[in-house]
N, C-alpha and C positions, 0 to 999 in steps of 0.2 A: 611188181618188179621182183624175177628172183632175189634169189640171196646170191649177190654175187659182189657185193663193194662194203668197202671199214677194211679195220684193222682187229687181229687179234690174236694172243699168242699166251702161253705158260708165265712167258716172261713178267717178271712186277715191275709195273709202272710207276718211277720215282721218279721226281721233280725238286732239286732240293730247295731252291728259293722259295716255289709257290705251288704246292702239289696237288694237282686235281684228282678229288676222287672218283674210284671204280664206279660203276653204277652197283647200288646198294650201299655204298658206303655214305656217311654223311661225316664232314666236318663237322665241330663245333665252333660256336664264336666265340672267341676269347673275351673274360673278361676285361674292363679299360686297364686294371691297375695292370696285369698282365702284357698289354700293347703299349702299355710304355715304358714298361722294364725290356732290358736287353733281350734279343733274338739269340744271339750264339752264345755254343756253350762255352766261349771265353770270357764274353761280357758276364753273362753268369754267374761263373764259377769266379770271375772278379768279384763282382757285388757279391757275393758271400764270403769272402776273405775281408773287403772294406768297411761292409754297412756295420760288422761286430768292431771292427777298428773306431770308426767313429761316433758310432755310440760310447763304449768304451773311453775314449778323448772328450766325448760332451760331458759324459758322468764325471768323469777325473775333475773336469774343467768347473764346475761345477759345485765339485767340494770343496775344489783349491779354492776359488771365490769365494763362497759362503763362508770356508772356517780359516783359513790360511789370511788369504787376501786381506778380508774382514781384519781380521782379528791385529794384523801386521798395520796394517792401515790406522788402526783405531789406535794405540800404541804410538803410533809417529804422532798423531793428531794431540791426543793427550801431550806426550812428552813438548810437543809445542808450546800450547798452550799454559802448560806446568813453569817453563822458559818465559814467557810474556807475563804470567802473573805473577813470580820471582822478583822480576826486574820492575814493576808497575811498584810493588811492595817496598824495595829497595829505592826507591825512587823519593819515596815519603823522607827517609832521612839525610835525602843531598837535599838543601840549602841553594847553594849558588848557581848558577849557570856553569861555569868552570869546571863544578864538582861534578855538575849534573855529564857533562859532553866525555869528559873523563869516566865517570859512570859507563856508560852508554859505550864506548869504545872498549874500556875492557868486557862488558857484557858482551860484544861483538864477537873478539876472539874465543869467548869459552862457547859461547852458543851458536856460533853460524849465522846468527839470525842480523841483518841491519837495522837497526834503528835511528831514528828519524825522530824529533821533537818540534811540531808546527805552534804559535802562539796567536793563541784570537783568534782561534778556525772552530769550524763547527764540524759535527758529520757530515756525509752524504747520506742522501736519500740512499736507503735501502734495495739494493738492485734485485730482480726478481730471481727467483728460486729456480737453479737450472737442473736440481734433482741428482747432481752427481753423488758418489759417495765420500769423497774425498769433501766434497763442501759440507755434507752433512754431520759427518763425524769432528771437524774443526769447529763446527757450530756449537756441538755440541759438547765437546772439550770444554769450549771457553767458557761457556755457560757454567761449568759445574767447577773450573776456577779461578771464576774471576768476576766480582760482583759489576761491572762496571757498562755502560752502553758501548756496544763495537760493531762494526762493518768487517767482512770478509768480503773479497775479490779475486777471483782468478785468474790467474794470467796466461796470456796466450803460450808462456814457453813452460811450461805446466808446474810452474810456483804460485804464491798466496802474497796478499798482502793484506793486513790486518789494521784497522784503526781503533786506537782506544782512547774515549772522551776520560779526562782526565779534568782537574777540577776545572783551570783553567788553559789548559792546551789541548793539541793532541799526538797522541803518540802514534808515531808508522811504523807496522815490524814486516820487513822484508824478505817471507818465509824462502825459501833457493828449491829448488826438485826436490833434492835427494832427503830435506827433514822431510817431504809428503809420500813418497813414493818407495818401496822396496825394489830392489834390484830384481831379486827370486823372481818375482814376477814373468819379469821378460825373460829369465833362465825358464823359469817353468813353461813358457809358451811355447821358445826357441824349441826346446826338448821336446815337446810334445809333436811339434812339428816336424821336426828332423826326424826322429822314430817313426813316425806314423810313414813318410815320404821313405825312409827306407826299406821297410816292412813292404809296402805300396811297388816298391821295385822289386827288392824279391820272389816276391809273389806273383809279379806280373813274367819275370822270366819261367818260373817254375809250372808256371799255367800256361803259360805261351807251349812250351814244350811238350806238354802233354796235349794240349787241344793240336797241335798240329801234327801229332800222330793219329788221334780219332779225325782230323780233318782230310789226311791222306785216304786214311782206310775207304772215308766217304766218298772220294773225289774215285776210288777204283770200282767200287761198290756202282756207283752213278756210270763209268765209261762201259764197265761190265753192261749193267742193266741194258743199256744203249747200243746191243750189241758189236760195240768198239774192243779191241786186243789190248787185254790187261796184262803186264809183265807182271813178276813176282817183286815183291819190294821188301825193303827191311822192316820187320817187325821189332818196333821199341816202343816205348811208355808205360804206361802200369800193365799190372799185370789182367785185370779185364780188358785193357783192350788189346794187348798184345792174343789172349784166348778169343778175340771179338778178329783179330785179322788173320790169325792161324785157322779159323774154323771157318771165313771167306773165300779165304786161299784152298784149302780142302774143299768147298762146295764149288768153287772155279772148275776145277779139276776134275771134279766130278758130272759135273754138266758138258763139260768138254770129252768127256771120253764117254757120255751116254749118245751125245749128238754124233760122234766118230763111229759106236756102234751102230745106231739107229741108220747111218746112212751106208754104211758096210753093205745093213741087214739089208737095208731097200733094194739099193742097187743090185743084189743077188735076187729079192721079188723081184724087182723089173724083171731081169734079164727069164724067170724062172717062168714070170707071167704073158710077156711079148713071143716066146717061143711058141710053144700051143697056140697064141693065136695068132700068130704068122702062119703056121700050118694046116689049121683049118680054112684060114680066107686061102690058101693055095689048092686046097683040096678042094673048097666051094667053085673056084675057078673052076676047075677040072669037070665037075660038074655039069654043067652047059648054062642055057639060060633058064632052066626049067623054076616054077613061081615059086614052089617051096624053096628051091635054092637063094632065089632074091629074099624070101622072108628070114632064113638064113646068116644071108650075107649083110641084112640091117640088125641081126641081133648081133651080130659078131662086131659090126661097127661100133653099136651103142654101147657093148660091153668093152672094147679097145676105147670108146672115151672115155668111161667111167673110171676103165684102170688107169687111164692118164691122170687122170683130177684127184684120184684117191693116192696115187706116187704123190704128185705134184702139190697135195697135203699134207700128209705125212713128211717127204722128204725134207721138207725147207730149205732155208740156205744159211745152213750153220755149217759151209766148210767155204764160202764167198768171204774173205777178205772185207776190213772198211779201207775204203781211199778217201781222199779227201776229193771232194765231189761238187761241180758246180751245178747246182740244179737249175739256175736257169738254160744250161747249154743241154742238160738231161733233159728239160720237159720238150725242147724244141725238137731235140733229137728224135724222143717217140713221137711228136705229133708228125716230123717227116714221113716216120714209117708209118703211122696209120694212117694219115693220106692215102700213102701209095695202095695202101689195102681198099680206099674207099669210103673211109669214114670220113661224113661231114664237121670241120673239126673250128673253133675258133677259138688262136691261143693267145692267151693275154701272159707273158711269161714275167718270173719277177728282175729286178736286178740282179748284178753279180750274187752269187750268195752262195761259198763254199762253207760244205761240212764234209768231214768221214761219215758214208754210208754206204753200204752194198749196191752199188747199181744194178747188176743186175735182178736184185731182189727187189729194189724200189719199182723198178721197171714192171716187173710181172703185177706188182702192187697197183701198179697204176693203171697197168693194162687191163687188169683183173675191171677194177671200177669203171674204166671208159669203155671197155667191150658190156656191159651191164647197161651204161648209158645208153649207147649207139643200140642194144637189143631191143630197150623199150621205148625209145626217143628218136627223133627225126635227126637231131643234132646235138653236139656236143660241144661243151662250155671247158675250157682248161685254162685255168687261172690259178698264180703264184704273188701271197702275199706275204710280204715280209714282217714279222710281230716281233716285240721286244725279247721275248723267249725263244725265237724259233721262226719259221717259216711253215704256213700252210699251204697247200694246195687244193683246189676246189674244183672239182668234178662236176657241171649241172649239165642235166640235160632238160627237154619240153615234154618230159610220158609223163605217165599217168601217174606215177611215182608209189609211194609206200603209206599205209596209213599207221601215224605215231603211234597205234597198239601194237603194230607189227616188227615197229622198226629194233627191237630189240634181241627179238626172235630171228630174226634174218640172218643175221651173225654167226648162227650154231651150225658146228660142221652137218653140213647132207641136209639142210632147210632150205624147199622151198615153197613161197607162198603158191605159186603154182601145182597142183595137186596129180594132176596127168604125169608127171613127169615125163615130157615129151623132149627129147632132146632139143626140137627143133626152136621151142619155146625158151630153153634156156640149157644150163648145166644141169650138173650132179648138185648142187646144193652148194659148191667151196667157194664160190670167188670170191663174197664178202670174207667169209674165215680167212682165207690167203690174207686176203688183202689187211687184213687186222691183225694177223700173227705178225705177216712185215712189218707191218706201221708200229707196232709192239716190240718186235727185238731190236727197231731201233729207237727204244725209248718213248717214242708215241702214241700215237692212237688213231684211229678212223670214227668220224661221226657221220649219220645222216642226219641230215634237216632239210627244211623245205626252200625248194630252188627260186630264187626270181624267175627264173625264165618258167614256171608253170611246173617243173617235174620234181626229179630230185635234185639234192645234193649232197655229195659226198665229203666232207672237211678230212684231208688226210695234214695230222698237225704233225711233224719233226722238231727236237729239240734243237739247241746249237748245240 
């Protein structure tokens, strides 16, 4: 098959969700720790503002524990304990019951603590060890003063209660929250949380604002590439990327007034080149029917195609407007008219499915690959699928198609696998190149691969 079907152009082919690469280019796989940290550079540039926040808050948290917390803790525990073996001591010189409950109630007012005096009771069984630090440090208190056998208990609203075997009763001290626990505590948390939660908002506006200036520039960068009409916008954010949308905007410009020359320049060849050979097929006329004049009159033809296909390369359609464009109504449209030409044609079209695109540049795109198919194939396959990215269109015919050494080579302006260069067997070499520079300025691509139906196949992919 000549080279006459794909896509392909100057223009660079970006994708910003999932970008296929060039032929010659390879991705790499990312490593796992990589795939599951954030994709954009907001999420990013967040997690680098937080992960130091919260390490920062673990270490804080951490010290305050071991040396604050500890230390605060151990201190209430003691001072308890210091209270319960006071009053046990004290206890040895009341006498009476009277003295004793008298005792025991002004101990109440100075210490916080309730006490409680049971007669002819024993311990309880010792309840298992629930590991906190608050039980261990109270354990440990008593131990050191207080010679006597005791139980500690926990209670659900996070105070102590203490029993102490005495020679013959026992003694209940009803430790309250506040002698076990410090306040700072729940300051120190409150605080650490509230800083960390407003730092977290700060930073999330001041990132927000920049990433969506680099997300703008992307979003023009992408309509550009797609050859869609980029307006000029306001350049803010730091100062790379304001230098990153001002040297955009200069390359805009400058691509736009290279394409406005280039097509100046053509339009003055056409007109420079069509002239001369208008005048000699007039002059050939004139001529008669004589045999050198027919040999002639077929060079003069082959070279009026050649010069069509070399414009019709060269020129593109960077002065074609994007519309907003329904290709399903587009692919039915050209298969009317290639009917009426005589092509055998059978079209599977997709649903509705608008985008901005050149039609008439889509059109030659397409026409380009089904006159390729119809040259080396009985019939022709036109099929419109719609994919999460984008919509393909699918060119198969039943020839003899391309062998996968070639199919890459095809694509090069002025190749063809055909060696004769005989017009009647195909083009000048462009149709695939056309057909890939289109597929290409509007952000996509043209592939071949191998056709169900026996030939080839052309995958022409568009973005949304």
């Amino acid at each position: 098959m000549s080279a006459g079907r794909a896509v392909a152009t100057d223009d660079i082919d970006v994708e910003l969700s999932e970008p296929e690469p060039e032929a010659g280019f390879e991705i790499a796989r990312d490593p796992w720790i990589k795939r599951v940290l954030p994709r954009t550079m907001f999420g990013r540039a967040l997690l680098i503002v937080v992960m130091p926040l919260i390490l920062l808050q673990a270490i804080a948290t951490w010290v305050f524990y071991d040396r604050h917390w500890s230390a605060v803790s151990w201190r209430l525990s003691a001072a308890v304990a210091g209270d319960v073996g006071l009053l046990v001591e004290g206890l040895k010189f009341v006498d009476s019951p009277s003295g004793r409950a008298a005792f025991l109630e002004r101990a109440r007012g100075q210490t916080d603590l309730e006490f409680s005096i049971s007669h002819n009771l024993k311990l309880p069984p010792p309840s298992p060890a629930t590991g906190r630090l608050i039980e261990d440090q109270l354990n440990q208190a008593m131990q050191s003063r207080l010679r006597l056998p005791f139980r500690i208990e926990l209670l659900d609203d996070g105070g102590a209660e203490i029993k102490v075997r005495l020679s013959d009763d026992v003694l209940s001290v009803n430790v309250p929250r506040n002698r076990l626990y410090s306040s700072t505590t729940y300051i120190f948390v409150m605080w650490m949380l509230g800083s960390s939660l407003v730092l977290l908002a700060v930073a999330t506006v001041f990132l927000r604002n920049q990433v969506k200036s680099l997300r703008r520039l992307a979003e023009a960068a992408d309509s550009f590439g797609k050859g869609r009409p980029v307006a000029s916008f306001k350049v803010e954010g730091a100062v790379e990327i304001r230098r990153a949308a001002v040297a955009f905007m200069t390359m805009r410009d400058r691509l736009q007034r290279q394409i406005r020359q280039r097509t100046q320049m053509l339009a003055g060849v056409s007109h420079d080149l069509r002239t001369p050979l208008t005048r000699m097929k007039l002059a050939l006329e004139l001529l008669g029917n004589d045999p050198t004049v027919a040999e002639l009159k077929s060079d003069v033809a082959e070279m009026e195609h050649m010069v069509h296909g070399y414009l019709d390369f060269a020129r593109g359609e960077g002065t074609e407007a994007s519309v907003e464009t329904d290709i399903s109504l587009l692919i039915e449209d050209l298969a009317a008219d290639l009917r009426r030409d005589g092509t055998s044609l059978t079209v599977i079209p997709p649903p509705e499915y608008v985008i901005p695109v050149r039609p008439n540049a889509l059109r030659r795109c397409l026409g380009n690959l089904i006159g390729n198919a119809r040259r080396h194939g009985t019939h022709v396959w036109l099929t419109g699928i719609v994919e999460s990215d984008g919509i393909d269109i699918l060119v198969d015919d039943d020839g003899p198609g391309i062998p996968p050494a070639n199919r890459a080579r095809v694509f090069r302006p002025f190749v063809r696998l055909d060696s004769s260069r005989n017009p009647s067997t195909g083009g000048v070499g462009l149709g695939l190149t056309i057909a890939r520079d289109v597929a290409r300025s509007h952000g996509g691509d043209v592939r071949i691969e191998t056709s169900p139906q026996g030939g080839l196949r052309a995958r022409v992919h568009l973005p949304r």
